[in-house]
N, CA, C and O atoms as CSV, one atom per row, in Angstrom:
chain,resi,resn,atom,element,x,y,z
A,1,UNK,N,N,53.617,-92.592,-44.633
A,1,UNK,CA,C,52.629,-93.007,-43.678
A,1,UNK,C,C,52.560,-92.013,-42.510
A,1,UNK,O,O,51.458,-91.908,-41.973
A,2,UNK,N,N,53.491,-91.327,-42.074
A,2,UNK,CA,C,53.904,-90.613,-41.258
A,2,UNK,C,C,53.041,-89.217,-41.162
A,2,UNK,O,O,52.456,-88.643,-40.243
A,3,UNK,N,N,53.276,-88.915,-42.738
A,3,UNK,CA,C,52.553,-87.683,-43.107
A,3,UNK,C,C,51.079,-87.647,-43.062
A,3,UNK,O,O,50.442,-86.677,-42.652
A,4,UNK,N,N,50.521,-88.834,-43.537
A,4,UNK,CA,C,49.004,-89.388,-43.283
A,4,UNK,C,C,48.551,-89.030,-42.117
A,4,UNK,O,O,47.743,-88.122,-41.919
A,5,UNK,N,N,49.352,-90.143,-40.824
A,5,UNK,CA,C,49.003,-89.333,-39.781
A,5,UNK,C,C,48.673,-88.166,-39.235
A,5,UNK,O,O,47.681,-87.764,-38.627
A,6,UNK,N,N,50.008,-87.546,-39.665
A,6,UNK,CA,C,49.961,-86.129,-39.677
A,6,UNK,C,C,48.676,-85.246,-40.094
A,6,UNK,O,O,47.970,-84.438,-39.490
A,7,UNK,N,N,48.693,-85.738,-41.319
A,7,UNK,CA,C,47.523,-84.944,-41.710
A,7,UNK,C,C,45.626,-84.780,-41.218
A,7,UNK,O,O,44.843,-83.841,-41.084
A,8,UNK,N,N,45.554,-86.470,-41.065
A,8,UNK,CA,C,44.900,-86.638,-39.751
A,8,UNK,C,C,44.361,-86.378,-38.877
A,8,UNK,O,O,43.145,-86.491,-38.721
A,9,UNK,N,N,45.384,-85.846,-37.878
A,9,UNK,CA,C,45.474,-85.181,-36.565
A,9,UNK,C,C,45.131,-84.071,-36.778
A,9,UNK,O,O,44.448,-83.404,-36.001
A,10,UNK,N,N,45.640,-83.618,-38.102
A,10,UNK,CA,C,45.386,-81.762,-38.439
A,10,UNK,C,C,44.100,-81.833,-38.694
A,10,UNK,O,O,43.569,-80.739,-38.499
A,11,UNK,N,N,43.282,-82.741,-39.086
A,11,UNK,CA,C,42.250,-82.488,-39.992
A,11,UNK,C,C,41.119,-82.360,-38.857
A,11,UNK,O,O,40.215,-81.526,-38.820
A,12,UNK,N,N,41.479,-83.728,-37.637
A,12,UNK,CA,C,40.887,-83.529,-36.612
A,12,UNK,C,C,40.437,-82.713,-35.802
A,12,UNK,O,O,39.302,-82.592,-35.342
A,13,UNK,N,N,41.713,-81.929,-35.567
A,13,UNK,CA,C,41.543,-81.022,-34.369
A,13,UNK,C,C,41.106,-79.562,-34.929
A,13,UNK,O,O,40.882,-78.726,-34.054
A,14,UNK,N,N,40.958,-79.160,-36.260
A,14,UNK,CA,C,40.446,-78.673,-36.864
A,14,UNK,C,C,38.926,-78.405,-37.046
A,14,UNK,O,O,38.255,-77.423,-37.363
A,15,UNK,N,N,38.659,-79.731,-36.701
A,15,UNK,CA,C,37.351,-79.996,-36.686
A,15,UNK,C,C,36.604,-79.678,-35.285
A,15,UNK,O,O,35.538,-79.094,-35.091
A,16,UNK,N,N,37.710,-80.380,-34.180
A,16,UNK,CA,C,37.497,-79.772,-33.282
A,16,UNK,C,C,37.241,-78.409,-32.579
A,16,UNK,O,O,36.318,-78.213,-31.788
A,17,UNK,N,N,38.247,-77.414,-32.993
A,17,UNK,CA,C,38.061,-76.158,-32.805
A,17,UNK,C,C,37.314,-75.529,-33.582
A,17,UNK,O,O,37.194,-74.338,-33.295
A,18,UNK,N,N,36.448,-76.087,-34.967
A,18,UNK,CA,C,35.699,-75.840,-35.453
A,18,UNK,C,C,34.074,-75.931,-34.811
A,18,UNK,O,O,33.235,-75.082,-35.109
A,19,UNK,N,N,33.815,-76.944,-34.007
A,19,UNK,CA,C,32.809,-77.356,-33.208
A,19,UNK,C,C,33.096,-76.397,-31.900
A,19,UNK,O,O,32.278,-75.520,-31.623
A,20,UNK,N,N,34.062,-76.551,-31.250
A,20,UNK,CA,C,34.068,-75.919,-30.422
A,20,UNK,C,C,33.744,-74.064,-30.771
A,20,UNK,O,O,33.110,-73.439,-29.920
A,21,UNK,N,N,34.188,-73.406,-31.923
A,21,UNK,CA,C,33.379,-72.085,-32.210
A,21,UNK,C,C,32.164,-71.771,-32.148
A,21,UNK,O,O,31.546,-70.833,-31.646
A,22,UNK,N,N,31.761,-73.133,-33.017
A,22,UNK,CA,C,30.638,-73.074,-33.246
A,22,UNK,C,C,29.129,-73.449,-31.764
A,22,UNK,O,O,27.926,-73.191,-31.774
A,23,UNK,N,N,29.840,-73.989,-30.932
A,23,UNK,CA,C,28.994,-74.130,-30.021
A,23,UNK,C,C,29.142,-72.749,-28.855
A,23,UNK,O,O,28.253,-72.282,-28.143
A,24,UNK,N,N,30.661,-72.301,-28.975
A,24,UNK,CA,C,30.163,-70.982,-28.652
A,24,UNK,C,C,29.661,-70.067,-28.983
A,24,UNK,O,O,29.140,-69.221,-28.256
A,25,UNK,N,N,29.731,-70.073,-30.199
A,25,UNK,CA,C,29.196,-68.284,-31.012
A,25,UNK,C,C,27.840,-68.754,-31.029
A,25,UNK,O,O,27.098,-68.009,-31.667
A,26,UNK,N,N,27.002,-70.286,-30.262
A,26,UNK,CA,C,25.601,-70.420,-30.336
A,26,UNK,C,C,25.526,-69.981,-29.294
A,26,UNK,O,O,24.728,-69.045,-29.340
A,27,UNK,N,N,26.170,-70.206,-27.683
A,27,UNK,CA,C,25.936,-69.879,-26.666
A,27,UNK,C,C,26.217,-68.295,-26.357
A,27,UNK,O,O,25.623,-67.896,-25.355
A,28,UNK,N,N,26.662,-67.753,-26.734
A,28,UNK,CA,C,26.989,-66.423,-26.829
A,28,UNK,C,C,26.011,-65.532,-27.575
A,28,UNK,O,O,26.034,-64.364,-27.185
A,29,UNK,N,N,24.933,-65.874,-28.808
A,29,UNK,CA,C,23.781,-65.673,-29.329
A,29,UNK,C,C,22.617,-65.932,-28.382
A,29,UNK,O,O,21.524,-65.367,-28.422
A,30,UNK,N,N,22.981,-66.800,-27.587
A,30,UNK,CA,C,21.729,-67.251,-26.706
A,30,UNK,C,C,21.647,-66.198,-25.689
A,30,UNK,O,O,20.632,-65.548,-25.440
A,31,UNK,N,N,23.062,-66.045,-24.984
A,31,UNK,CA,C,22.794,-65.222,-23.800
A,31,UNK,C,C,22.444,-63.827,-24.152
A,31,UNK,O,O,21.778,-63.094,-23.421
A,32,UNK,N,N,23.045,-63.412,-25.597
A,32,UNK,CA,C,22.638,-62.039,-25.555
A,32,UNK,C,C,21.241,-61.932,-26.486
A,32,UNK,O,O,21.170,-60.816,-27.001
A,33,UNK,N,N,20.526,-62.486,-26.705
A,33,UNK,CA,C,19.063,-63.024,-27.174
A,33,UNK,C,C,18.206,-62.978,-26.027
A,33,UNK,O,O,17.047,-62.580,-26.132
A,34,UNK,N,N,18.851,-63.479,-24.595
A,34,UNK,CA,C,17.956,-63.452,-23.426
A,34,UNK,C,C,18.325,-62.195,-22.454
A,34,UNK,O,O,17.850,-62.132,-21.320
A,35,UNK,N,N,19.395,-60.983,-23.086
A,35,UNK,CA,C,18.897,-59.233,-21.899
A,35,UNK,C,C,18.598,-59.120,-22.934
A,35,UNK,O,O,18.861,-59.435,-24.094
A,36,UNK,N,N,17.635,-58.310,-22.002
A,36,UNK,CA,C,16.522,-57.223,-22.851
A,36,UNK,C,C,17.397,-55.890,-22.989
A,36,UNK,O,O,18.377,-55.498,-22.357
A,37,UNK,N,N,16.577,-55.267,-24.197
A,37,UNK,CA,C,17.194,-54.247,-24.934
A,37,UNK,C,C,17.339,-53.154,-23.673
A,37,UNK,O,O,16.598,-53.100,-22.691
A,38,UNK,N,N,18.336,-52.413,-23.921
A,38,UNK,CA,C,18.584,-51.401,-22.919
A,38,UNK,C,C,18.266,-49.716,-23.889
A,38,UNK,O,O,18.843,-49.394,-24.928
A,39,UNK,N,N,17.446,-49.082,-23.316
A,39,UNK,CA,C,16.721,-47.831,-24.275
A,39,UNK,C,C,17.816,-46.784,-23.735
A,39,UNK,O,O,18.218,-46.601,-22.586
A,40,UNK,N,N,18.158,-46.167,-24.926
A,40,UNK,CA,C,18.657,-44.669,-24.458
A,40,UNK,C,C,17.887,-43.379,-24.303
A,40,UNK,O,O,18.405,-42.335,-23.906
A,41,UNK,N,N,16.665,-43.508,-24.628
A,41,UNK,CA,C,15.689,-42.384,-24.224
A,41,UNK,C,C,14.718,-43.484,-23.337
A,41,UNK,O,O,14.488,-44.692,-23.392
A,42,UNK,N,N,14.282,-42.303,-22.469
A,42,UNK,CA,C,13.321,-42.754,-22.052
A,42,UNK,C,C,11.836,-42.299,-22.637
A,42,UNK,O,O,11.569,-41.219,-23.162
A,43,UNK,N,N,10.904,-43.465,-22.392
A,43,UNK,CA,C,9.764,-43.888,-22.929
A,43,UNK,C,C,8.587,-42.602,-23.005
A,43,UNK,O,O,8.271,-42.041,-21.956
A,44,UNK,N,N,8.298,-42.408,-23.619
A,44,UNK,CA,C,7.305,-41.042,-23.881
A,44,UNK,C,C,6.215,-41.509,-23.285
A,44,UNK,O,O,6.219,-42.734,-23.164
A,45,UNK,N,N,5.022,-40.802,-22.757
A,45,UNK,CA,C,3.760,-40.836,-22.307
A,45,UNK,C,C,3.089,-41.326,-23.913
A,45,UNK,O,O,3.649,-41.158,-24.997
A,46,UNK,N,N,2.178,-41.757,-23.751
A,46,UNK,CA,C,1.319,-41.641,-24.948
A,46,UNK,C,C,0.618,-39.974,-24.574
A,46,UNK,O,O,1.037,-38.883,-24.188
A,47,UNK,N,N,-0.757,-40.638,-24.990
A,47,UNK,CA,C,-1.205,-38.372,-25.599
A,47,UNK,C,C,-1.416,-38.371,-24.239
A,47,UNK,O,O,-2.309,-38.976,-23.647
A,48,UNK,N,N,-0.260,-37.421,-23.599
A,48,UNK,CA,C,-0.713,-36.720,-22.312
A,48,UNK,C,C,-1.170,-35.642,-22.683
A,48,UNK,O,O,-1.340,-35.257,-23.840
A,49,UNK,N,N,-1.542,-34.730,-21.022
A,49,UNK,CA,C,-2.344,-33.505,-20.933
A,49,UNK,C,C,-1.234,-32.521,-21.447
A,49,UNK,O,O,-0.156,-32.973,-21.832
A,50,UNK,N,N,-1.557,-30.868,-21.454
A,50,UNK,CA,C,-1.012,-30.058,-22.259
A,50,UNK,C,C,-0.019,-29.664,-20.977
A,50,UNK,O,O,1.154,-29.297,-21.048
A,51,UNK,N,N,-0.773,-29.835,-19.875
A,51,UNK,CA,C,0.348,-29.106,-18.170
A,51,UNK,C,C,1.024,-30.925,-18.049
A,51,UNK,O,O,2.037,-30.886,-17.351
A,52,UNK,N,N,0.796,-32.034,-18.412
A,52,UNK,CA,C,2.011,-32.703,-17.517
A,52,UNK,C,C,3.218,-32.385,-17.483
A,52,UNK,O,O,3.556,-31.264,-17.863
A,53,UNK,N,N,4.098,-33.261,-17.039
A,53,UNK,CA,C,5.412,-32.716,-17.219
A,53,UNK,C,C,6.238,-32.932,-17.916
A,53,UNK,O,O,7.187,-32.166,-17.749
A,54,UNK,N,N,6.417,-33.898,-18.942
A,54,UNK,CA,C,6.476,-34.239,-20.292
A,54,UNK,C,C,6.660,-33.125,-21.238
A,54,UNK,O,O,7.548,-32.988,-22.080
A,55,UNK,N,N,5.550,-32.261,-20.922
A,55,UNK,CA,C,4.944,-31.141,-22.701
A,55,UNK,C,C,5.075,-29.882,-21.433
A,55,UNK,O,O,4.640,-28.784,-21.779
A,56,UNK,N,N,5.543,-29.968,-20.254
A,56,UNK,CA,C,5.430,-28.464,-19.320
A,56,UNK,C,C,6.466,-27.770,-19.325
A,56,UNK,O,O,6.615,-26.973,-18.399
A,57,UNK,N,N,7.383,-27.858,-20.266
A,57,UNK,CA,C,8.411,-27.273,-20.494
A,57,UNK,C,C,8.841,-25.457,-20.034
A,57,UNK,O,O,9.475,-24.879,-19.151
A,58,UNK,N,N,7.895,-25.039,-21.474
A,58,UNK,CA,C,7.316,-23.615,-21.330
A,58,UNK,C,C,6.607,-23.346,-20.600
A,58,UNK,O,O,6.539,-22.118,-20.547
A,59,UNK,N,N,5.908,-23.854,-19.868
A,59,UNK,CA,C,5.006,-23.115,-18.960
A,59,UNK,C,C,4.934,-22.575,-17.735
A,59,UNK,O,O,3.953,-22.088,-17.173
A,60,UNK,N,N,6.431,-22.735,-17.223
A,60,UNK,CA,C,6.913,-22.186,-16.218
A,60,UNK,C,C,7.018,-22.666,-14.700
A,60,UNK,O,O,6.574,-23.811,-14.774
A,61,UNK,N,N,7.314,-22.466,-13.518
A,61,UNK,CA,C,6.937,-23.138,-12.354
A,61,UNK,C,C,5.510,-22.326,-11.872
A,61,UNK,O,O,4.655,-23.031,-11.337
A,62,UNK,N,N,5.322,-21.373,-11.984
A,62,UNK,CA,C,4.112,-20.179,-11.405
A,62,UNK,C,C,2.930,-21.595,-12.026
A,62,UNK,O,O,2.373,-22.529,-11.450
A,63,UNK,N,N,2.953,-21.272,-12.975
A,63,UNK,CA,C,1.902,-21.816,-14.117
A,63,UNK,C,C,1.386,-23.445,-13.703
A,63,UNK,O,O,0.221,-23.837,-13.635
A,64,UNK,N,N,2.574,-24.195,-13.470
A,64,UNK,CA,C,2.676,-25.923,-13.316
A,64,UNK,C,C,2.008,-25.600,-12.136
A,64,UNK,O,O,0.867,-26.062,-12.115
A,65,UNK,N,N,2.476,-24.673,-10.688
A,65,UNK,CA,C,1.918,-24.639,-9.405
A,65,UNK,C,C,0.072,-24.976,-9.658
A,65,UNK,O,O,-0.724,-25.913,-9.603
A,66,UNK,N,N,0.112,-23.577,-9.941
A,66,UNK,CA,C,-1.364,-23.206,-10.501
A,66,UNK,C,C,-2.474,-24.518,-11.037
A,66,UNK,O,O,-3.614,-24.891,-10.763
A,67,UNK,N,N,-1.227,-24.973,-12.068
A,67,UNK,CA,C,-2.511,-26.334,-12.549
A,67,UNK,C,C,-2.211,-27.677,-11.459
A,67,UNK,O,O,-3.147,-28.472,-11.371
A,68,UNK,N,N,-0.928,-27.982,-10.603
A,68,UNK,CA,C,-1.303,-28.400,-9.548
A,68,UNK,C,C,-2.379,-28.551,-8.019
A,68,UNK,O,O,-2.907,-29.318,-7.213
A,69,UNK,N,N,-2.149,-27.065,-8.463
A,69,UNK,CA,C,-3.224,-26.417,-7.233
A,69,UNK,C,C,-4.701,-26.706,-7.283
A,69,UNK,O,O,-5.515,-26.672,-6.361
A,70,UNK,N,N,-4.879,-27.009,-8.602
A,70,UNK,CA,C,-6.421,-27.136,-9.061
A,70,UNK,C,C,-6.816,-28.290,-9.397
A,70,UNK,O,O,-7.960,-28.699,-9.196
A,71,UNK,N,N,-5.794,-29.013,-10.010
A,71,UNK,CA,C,-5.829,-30.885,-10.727
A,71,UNK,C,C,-5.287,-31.772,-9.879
A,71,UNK,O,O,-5.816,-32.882,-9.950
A,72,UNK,N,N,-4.138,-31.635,-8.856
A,72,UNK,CA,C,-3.540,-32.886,-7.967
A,72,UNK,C,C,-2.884,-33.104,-8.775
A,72,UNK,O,O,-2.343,-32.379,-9.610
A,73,UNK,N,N,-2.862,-34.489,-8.541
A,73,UNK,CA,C,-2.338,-35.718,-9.198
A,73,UNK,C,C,-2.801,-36.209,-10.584
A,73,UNK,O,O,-2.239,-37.202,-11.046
A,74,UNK,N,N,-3.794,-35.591,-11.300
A,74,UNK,CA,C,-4.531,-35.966,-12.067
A,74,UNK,C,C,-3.457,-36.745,-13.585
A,74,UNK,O,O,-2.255,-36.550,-13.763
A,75,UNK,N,N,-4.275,-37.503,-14.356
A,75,UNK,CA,C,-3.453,-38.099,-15.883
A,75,UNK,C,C,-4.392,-37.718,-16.542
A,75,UNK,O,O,-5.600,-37.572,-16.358
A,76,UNK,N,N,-3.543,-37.539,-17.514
A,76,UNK,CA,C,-4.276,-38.415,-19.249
A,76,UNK,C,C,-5.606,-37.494,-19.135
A,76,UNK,O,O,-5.826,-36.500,-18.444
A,77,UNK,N,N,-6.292,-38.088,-19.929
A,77,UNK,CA,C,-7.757,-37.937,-20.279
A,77,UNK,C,C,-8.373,-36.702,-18.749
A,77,UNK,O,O,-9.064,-35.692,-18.875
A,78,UNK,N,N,-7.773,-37.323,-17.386
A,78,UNK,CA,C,-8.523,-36.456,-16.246
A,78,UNK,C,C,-8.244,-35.106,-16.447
A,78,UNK,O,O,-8.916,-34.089,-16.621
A,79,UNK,N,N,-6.976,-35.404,-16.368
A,79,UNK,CA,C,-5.790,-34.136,-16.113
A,79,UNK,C,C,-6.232,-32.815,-17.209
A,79,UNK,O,O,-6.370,-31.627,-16.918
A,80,UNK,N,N,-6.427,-33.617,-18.821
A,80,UNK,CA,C,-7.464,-32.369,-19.806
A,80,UNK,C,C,-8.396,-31.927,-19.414
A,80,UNK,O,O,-8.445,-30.704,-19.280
A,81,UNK,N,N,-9.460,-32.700,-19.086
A,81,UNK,CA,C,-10.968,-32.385,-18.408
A,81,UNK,C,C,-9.978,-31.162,-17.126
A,81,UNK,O,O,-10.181,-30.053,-17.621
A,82,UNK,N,N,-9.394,-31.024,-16.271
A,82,UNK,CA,C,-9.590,-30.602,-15.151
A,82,UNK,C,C,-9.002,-29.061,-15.718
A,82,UNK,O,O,-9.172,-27.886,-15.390
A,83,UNK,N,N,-8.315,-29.706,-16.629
A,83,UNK,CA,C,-7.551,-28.107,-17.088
A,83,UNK,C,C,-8.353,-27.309,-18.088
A,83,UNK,O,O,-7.835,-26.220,-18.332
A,84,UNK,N,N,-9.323,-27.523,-18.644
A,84,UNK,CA,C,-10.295,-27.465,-19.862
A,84,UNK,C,C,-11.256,-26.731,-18.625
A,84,UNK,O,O,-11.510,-25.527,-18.655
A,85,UNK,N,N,-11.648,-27.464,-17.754
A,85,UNK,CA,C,-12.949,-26.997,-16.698
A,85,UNK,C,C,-12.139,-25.673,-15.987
A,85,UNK,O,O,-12.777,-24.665,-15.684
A,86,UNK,N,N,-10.824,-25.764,-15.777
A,86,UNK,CA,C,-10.536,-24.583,-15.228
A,86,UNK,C,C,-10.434,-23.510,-15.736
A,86,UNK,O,O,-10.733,-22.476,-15.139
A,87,UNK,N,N,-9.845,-23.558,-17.338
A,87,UNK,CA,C,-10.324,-22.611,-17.814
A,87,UNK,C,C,-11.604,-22.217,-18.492
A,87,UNK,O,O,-11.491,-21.323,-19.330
A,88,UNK,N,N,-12.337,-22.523,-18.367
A,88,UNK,CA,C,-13.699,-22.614,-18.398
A,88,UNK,C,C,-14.263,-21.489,-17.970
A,88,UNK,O,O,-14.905,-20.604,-18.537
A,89,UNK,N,N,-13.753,-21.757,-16.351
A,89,UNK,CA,C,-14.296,-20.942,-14.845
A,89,UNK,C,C,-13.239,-19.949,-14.724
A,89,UNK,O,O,-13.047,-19.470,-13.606
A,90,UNK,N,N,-12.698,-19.662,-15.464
A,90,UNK,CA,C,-11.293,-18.894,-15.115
A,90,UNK,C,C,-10.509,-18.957,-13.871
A,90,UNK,O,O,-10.504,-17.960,-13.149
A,91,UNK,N,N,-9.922,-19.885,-13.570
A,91,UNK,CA,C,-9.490,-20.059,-12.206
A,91,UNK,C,C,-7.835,-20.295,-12.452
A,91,UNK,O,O,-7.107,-20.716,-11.553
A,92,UNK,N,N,-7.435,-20.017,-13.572
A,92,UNK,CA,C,-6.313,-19.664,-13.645
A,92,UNK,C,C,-6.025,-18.185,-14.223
A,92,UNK,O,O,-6.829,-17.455,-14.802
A,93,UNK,N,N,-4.355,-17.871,-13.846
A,93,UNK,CA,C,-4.249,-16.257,-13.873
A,93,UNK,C,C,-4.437,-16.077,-15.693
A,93,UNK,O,O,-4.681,-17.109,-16.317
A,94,UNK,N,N,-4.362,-15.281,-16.157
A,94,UNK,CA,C,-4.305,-14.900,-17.842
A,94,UNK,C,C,-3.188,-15.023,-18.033
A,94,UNK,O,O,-3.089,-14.934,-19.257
A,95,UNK,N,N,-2.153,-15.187,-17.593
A,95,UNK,CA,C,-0.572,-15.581,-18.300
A,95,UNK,C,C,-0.480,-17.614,-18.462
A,95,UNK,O,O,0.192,-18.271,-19.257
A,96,UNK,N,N,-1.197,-17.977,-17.643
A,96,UNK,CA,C,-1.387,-19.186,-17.527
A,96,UNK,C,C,-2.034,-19.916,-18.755
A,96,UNK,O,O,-1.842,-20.734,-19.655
A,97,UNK,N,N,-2.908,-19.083,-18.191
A,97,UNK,CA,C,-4.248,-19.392,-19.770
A,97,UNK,C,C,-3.936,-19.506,-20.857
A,97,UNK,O,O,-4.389,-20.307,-21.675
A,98,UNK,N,N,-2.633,-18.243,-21.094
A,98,UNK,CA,C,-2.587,-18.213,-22.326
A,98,UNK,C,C,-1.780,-19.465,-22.636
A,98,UNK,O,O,-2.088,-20.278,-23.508
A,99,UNK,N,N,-0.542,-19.557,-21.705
A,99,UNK,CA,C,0.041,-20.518,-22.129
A,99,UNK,C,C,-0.337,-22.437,-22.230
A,99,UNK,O,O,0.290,-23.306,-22.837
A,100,UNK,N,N,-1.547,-22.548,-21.402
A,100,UNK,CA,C,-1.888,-23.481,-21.799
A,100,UNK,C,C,-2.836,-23.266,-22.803
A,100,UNK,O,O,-3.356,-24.354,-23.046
A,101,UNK,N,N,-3.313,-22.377,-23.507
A,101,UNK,CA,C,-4.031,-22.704,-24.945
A,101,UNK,C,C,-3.484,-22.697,-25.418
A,101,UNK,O,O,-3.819,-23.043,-26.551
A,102,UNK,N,N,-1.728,-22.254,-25.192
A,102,UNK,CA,C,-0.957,-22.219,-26.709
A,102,UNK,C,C,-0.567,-23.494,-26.517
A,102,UNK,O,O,-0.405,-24.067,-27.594
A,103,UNK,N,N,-0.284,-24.383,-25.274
A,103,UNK,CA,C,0.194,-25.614,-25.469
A,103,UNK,C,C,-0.664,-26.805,-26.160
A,103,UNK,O,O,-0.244,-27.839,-26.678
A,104,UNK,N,N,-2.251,-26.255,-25.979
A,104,UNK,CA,C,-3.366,-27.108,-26.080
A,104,UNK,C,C,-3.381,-27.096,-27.869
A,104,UNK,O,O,-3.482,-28.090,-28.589
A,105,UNK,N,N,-3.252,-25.719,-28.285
A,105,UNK,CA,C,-3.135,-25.613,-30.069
A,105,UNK,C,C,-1.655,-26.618,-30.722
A,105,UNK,O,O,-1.398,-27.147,-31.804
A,106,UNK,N,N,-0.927,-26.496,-29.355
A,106,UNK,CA,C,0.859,-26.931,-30.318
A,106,UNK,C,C,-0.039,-28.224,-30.120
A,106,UNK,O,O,-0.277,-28.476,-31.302
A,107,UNK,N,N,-0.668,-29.171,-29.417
A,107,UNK,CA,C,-0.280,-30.787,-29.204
A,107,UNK,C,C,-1.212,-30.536,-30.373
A,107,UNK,O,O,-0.298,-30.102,-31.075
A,108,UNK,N,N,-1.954,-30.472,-30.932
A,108,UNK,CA,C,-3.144,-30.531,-31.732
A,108,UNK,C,C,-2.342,-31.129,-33.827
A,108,UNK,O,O,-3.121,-31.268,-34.769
């Protein structure tokens, strides 16, 4: 009868620390279900211009000045138009030029 007991108690608390896992390894799914993913790169532009600073790698500081000097602040879609119109009008030097048509052929 003794052993009954025994066995019992085992079967119980078994059960217990069985529930008790189990309500943590739910709460422990929950909390890490609710942070958000943490990125190891950071997030790319979609299709930027050929001078942002993203794709301005090669093109030097002279060069970035230059299409600053002429575009501002400009993005995206502006920032092409302004660099497209400048060379247009030639208002950048020929080392410039070149390198943004070669950047304008690489995004292509």
């Amino acid at each position: 009868m003794l052993a009954r007991g025994f066995l019992l108690s085992v079967k119980e608390s078994a059960m217990k620390l069985l529930s008790l896992a189990l309500a943590i390894g739910l709460l422990a799914g929950y909390a890490h279900a609710q942070t958000p993913a943490q990125s190891t790169t950071p997030a790319q532009p979609a299709a930027s211009a050929p001078a942002s600073s993203s794709h301005s790698d090669s093109l030097g500081k002279a060069c970035k000045k230059e299409v600053h000097d002429l575009c501002g602040r400009a993005h995206g879609q502006e920032m092409k138009d302004c660099i497209k119109s400048g060379m247009d009008m030639n208002k950048f030097s020929a080392d410039c030029k070149t390198k943004l048509a070669a950047k304008a052929t690489a995004g292509k």
